[in-house]
N, C-alpha and C positions, 0 to 999 in steps of 0.2 A: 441447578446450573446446567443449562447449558451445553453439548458440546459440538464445534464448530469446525469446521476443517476450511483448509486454503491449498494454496499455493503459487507454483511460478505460470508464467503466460506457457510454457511447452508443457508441463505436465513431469516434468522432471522429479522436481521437488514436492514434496506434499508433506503438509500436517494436519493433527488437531488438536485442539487446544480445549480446554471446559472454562466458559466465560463466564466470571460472575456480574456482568453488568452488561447496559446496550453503552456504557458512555465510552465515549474518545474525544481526540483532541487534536487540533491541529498543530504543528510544528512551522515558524517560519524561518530557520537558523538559516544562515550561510552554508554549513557544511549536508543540512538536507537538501536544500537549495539542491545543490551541486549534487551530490550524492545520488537524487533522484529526477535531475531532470526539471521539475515541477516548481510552483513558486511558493509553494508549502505540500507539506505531508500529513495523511491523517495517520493516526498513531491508535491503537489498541494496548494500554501496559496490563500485561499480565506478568505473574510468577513463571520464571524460567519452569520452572520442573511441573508444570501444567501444559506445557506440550511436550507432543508427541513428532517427531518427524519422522515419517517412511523412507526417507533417505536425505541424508545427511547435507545441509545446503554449504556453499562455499561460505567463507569470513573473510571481509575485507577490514583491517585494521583502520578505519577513516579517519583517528585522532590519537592521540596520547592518552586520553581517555576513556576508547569508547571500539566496540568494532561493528561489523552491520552484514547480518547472512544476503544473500543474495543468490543466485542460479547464475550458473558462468556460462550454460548451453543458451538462454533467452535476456539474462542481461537483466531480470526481473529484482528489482530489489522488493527483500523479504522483510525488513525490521529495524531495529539500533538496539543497542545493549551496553552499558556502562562495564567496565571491566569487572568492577570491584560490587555491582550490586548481582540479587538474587532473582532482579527482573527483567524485564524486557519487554519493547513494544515490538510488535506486526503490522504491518503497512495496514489497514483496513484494507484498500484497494486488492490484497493476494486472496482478501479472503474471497469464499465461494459466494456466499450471504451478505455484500455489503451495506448492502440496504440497514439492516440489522441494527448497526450505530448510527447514535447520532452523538454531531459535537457537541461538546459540552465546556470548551475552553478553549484558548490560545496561549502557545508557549513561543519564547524568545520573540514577542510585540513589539520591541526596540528593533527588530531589522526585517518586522512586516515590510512587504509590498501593499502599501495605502491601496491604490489601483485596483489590485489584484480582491481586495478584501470581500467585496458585494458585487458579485457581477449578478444579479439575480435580475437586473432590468435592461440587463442586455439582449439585444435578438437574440431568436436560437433556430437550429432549424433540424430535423429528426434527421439520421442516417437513414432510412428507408426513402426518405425522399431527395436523396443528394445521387442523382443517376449515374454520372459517373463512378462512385464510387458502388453502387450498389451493380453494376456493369461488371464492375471489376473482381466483385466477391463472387458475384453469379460465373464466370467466367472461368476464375481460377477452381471454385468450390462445388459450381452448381446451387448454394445454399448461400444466406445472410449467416454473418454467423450469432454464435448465440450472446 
């Protein structure tokens, strides 16, 4: 197995965790929706006591059921966790390696975004080549970031 570290977008937060698997899965609930901004979430469920945190992430209670760590310094959400179970997922996206998984399912399909589901045939166009934007990293950083 595996072991893999993450964390938040400042560096605040950081774990690591020993993966038994590359499989994940996307989320398309309402309260990830919201939660994270995004029109689904990729998910990593691992056993709570398989990670490690270097410092302790915030918990935002998001349901009656359920609460979700995150970094209060960058606003990065970290995961979801059921109150009453002994696991928990991690955002794939916090990890360092997200390459690493691939999806392997879809959870709460009943409040998919149909739309959002395949955009694989849509343009696309690299960040090195969007000037403005790459102006603006050189600018603030001297550097693209990583």
């Amino acid at each position: 197995m595996p072991t893999m570290t993450g964390g938040c977008q400042c560096g605040r937060i950081r774990y690591s965790v020993e993966i038994e698997n590359d499989e994940a899965y996307l989320c398309h609930c309402g309260y990830c929706r919201r939660a994270t901004g995004g029109v689904s979430i990729a998910f990593k469920n691992i056993p709570v006591a398989d990670v490690t945190w270097t410092s302790e992430p915030d918990w935002y209670q998001s349901s009656p059921i359920a609460r979700r760590p995150f970094c209060s310094s960058c606003g990065t959400p970290l995961g979801f966790r059921y109150l009453d179970s002994n696991r928990m997922d991690l955002t794939v996206g916090s990890f360092d390696e997200p390459a690493f998984f691939r999806p392997t399912s879809n959870f709460s399909i009943e409040t998919a975004l149909p739309s959002w589901l395949d955009v694989s045939q849509l343009p696309g166009q690299r960040l090195d080549e969007h000037q403005t934007t790459v102006s603006r990293w050189m600018a603030a950083t001297g550097k693209m970031p990583d």
